[in-house]
C-alpha positions as CSV (number, residue, x, y, z in Angstrom):
1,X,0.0,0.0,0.0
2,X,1.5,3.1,-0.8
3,X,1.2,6.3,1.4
4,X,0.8,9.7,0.3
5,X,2.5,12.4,2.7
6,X,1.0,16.0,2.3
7,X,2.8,19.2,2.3
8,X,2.1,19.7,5.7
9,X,3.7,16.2,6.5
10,X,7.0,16.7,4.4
11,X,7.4,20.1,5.8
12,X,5.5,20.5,9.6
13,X,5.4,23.5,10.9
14,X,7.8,24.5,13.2
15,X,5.8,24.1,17.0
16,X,4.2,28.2,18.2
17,X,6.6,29.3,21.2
18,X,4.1,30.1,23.6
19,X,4.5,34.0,23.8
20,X,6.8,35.4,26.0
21,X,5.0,37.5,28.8
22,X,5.4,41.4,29.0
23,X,6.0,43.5,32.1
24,X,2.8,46.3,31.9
25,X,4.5,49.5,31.7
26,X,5.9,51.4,34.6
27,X,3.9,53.6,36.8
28,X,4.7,57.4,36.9
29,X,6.7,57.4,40.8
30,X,4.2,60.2,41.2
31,X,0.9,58.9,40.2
32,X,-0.4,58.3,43.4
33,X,0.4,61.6,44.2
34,X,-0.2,64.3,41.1
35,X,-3.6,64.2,39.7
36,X,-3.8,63.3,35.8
37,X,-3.2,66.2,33.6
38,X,-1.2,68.8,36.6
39,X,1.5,70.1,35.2
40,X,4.2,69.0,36.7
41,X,6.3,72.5,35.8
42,X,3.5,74.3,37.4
43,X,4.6,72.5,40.7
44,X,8.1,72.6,40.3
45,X,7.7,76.6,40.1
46,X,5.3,76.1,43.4
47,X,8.3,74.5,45.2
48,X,6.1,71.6,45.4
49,X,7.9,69.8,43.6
50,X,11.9,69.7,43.4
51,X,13.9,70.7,40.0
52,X,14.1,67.0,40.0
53,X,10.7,66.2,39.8
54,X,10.3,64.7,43.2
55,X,8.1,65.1,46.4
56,X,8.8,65.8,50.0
57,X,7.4,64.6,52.7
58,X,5.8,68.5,53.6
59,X,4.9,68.8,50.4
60,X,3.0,65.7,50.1
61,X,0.8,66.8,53.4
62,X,0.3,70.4,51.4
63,X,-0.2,69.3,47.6
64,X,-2.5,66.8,49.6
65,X,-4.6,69.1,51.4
66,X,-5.1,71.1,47.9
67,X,-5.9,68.7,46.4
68,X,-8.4,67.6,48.5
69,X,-10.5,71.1,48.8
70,X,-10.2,71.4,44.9
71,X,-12.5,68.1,45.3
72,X,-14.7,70.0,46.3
73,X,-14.6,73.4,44.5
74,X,-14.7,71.4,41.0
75,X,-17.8,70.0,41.7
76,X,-19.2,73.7,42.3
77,X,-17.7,74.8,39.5
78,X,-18.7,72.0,37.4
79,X,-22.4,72.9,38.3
80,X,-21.8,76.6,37.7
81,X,-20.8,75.6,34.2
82,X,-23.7,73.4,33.5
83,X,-21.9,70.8,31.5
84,X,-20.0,67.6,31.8
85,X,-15.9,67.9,32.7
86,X,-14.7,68.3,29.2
87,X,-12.9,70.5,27.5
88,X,-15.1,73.4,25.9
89,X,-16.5,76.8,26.3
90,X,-18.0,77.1,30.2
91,X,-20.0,80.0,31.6
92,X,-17.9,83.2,32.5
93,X,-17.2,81.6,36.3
94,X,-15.4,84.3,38.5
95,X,-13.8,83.2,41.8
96,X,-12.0,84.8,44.5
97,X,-9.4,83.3,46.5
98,X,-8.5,85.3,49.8
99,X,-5.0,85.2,51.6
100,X,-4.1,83.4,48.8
101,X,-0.5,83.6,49.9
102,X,1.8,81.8,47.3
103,X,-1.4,80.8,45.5
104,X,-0.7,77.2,45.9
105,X,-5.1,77.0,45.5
106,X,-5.6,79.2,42.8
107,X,-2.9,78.1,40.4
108,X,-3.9,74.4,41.0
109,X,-7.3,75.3,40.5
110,X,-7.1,77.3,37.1
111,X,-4.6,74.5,36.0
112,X,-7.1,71.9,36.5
113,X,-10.1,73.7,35.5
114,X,-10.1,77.0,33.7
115,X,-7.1,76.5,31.5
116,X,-8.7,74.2,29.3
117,X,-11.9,76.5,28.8
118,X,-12.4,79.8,26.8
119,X,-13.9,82.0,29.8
120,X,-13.9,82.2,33.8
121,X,-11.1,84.2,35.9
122,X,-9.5,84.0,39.0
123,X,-8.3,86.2,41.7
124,X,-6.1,86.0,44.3
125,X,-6.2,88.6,47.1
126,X,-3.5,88.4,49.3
127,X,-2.0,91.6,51.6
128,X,1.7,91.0,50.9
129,X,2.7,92.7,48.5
130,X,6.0,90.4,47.4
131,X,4.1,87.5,47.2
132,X,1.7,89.4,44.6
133,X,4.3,90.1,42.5
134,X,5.4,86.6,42.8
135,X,2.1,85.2,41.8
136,X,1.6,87.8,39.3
137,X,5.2,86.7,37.1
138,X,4.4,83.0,37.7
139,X,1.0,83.7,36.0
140,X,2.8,85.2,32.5
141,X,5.3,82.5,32.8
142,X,2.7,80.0,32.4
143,X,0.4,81.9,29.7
144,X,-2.4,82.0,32.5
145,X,-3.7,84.7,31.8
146,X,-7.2,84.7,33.0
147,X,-6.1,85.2,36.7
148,X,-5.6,88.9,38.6
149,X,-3.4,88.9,42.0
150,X,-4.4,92.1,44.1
151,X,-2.6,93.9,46.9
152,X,-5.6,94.2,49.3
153,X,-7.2,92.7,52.5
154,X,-10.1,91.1,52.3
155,X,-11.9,94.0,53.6
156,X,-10.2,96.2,51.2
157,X,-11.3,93.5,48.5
158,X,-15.1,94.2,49.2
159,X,-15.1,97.7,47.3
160,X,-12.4,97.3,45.3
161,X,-13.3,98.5,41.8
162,X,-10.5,95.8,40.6
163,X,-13.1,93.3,41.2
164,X,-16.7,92.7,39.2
165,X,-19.7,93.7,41.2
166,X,-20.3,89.3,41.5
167,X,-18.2,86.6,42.6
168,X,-19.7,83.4,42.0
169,X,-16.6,81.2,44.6
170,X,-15.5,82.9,47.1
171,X,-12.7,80.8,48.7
172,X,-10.6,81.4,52.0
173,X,-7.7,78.6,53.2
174,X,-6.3,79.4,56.3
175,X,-7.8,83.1,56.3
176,X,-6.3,84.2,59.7
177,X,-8.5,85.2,62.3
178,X,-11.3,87.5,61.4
179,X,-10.1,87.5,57.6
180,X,-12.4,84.4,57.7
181,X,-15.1,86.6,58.3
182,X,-14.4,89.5,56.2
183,X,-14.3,86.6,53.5
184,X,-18.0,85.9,54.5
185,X,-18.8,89.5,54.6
186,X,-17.3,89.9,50.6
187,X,-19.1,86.8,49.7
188,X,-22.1,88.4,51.1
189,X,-21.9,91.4,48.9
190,X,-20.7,90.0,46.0
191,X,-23.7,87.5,46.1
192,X,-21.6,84.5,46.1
193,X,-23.0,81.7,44.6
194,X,-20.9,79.3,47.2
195,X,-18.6,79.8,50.1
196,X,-15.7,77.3,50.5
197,X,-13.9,78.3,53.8
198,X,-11.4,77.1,56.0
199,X,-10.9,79.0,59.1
200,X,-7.8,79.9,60.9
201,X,-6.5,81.1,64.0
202,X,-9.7,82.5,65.6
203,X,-8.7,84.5,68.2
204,X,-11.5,87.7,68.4
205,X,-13.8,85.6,70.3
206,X,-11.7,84.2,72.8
207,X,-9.9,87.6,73.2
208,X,-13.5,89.1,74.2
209,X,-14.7,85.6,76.3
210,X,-11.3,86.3,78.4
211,X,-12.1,90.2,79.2
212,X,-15.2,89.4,80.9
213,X,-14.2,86.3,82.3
214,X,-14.7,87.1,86.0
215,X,-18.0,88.5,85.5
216,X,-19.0,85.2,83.2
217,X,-17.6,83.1,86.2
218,X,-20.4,84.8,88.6
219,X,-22.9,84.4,86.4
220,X,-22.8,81.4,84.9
221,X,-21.6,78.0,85.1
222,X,-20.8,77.6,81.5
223,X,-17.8,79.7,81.8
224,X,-15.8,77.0,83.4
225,X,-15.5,76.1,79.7
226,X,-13.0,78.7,79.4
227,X,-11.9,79.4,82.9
228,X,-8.3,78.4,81.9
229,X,-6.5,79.9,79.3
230,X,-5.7,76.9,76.8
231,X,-9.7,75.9,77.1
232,X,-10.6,79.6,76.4
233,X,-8.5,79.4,73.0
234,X,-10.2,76.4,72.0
235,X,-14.1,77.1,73.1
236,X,-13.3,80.6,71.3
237,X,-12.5,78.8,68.5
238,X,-15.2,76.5,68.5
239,X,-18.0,79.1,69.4
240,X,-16.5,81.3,66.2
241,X,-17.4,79.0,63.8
242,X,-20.5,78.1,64.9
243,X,-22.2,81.3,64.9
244,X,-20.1,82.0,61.2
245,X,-22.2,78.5,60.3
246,X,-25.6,80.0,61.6
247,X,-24.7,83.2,60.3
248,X,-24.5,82.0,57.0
249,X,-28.0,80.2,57.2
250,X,-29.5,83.3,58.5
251,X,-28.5,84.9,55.7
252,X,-29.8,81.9,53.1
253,X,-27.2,79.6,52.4
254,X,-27.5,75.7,53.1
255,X,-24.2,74.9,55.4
256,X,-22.2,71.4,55.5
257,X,-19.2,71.3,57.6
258,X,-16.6,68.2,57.5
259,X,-13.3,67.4,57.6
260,X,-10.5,68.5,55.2
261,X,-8.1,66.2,56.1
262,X,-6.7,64.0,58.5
263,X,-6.0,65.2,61.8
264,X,-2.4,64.0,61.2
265,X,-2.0,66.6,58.5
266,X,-3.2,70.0,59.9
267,X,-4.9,70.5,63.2
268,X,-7.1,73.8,61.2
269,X,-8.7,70.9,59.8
270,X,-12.2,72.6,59.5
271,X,-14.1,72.9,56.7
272,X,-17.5,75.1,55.7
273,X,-19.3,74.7,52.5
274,X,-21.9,77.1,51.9
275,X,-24.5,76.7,49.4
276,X,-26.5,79.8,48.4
277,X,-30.5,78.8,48.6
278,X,-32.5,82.2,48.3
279,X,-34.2,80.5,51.5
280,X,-32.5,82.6,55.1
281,X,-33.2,80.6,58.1
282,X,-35.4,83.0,60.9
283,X,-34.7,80.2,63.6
284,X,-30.7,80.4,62.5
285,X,-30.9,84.4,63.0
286,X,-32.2,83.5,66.5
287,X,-29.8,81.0,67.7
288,X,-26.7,83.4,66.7
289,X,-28.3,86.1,68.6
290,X,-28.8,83.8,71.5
291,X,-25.2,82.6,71.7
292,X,-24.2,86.5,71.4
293,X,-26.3,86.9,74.8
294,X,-25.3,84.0,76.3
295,X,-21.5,84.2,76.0
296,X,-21.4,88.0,76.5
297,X,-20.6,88.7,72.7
298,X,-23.4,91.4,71.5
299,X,-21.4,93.7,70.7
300,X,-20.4,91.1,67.6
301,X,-23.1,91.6,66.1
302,X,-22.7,95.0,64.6
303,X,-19.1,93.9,63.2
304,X,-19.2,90.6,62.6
305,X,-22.5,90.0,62.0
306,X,-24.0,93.1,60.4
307,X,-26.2,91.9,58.2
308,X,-28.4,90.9,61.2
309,X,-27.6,94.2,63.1
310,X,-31.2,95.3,62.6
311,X,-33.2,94.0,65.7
312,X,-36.2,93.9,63.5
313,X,-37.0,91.1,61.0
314,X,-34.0,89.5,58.9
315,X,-33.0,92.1,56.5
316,X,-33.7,90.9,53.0
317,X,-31.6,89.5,50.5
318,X,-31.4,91.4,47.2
319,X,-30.5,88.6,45.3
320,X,-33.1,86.3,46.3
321,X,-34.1,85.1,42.5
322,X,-30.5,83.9,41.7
């Protein structure tokens, strides 16, 4: 019997290797750190990062706390813009960032967000006057040109002609002492849309509860709260915030306050989102004026709080239809 051998069977194939496996491509070193599309020169001139490219232990906790609180502030601005996070035309946003310092928030912020739209500006308002020069080459280094730094104080800031009559995001990070309240005050005026504020240092408060101390101590058992010094800083503090937070509502903006981030990072750790609703709170404007009574701080109420000053009904809101 004769057999026939194919082609295949005179010549077979050579056996398939079985192929040979592939690492997946290296991670950035700084991935987990640097959100996608930062620019990683924009940090180097920040002193975030080093010439090198690499990340210290200190500026880890700060680019982390940025980070974090831009979070939240694209989400608001996201909203403001009323479309999805791509890359396009967006309304004209405007936001305001007070003691800006070295900017670390702002230039993250129009990095992130505005450079890769067509309208919206951001300023910076910070006191000294070195660091707004600072800011001010950084910002034509990078071609960001859609950001104003300004020599003034908060308060200063309020009737400023350098600034448009509205402010949709008023910001604050570690606004020192009552700047944290003149913030509030500007936001107020310029009909802020939203409020993002992390308070500082607050001192006023706890300056006033320790003046009347002795009298408090006769009249009230509460005061052993901040009978000793250390405990009068920190109710002072506490107390501060709380009537900002009511103050706030009273004055029609919805109020969340959380955490920034871990206590291990920074112990001015507080955060206050305020949302404008058109809707002021009458039982707010009553607890605030109640706290004033009851810790011997009325005479708050015509500086800090003087949108309430009026003993009458809760002065209206011009803006209510926003």
């Amino acid at each position: 019997m004769i057999q026939v051998q194919t082609e295949a069977a005179r010549h077979p194939r050579p056996a398939k290797r079985p192929p040979v496996p592939t690492s997946p491509p290296a991670a950035h070193p700084l991935a987990d750190d640097i959100r996608p599309g930062q620019s990683l020169e924009l940090l180097k001139e920040l002193h975030i990062l080093t010439r090198e490219g690499k990340l210290n232990q200190d500026s880890r906790r700060k680019l982390k706390q940025v980070y974090h609180l831009y979070q939240f502030i694209e989400k608001l601005l996201l909203e403001l813009a009323g479309t999805a996070p791509s890359v396009g035309a967006a309304a004209d946003i405007t936001l305001a960032d007070h003691g800006a310092g070295k900017s670390y928030l702002g230039f993250v912020v129009y990095d992130l967000f505005f450079k890769q739209r067509t309208s919206g500006h951001i300023y910076g308002i910070e006191t000294r006057p070195e660091l707004v020069q600072k800011s001010r080459e950084l910002a034509a280094r990078l071609g960001f040109e859609r950001m104003s730094f300004l020599n003034l104080t908060v308060a200063q800031s309020a009737q400023s002609a350098l600034l448009p009559e509205r402010i949709d995001v008023v910001t604050a990070l570690h606004a020192c002492d009552t700047a944290t309240d003149d913030a509030i005050a500007f936001g107020l005026q310029k009909q802020a849309r939203f409020m993002v504020l992390v308070p500082c240092c607050q001192a006023e408060v706890a300056r006033v509860l320790n003046q009347h101390k002795a009298l408090s101590l006769s009249r009230t058992p509460l005061s052993e709260l901040w009978r000793h010094p250390l405990h009068t800083r920190e109710i002072g503090s506490q107390i501060t915030n709380v009537l900002r937070c009511l103050y706030l509502e009273a004055c029609g903006y919805q109020v969340t306050v959380t955490e920034l981030v871990g206590w291990e990072h920074s112990m001015k750790n507080e955060l206050i989102l305020a949302r404008y609703t058109g809707k002021p709170k009458r039982a707010a404007q009553q607890r605030l004026r109640a706290l004033l009574a009851e810790f011997g701080l009325d005479a708050l109420l015509t500086t800090r709080f003087s949108a309430l000053a009026d003993p009458g009904d809760l002065a209206e809101v011009p803006w209510a239809d926003v």
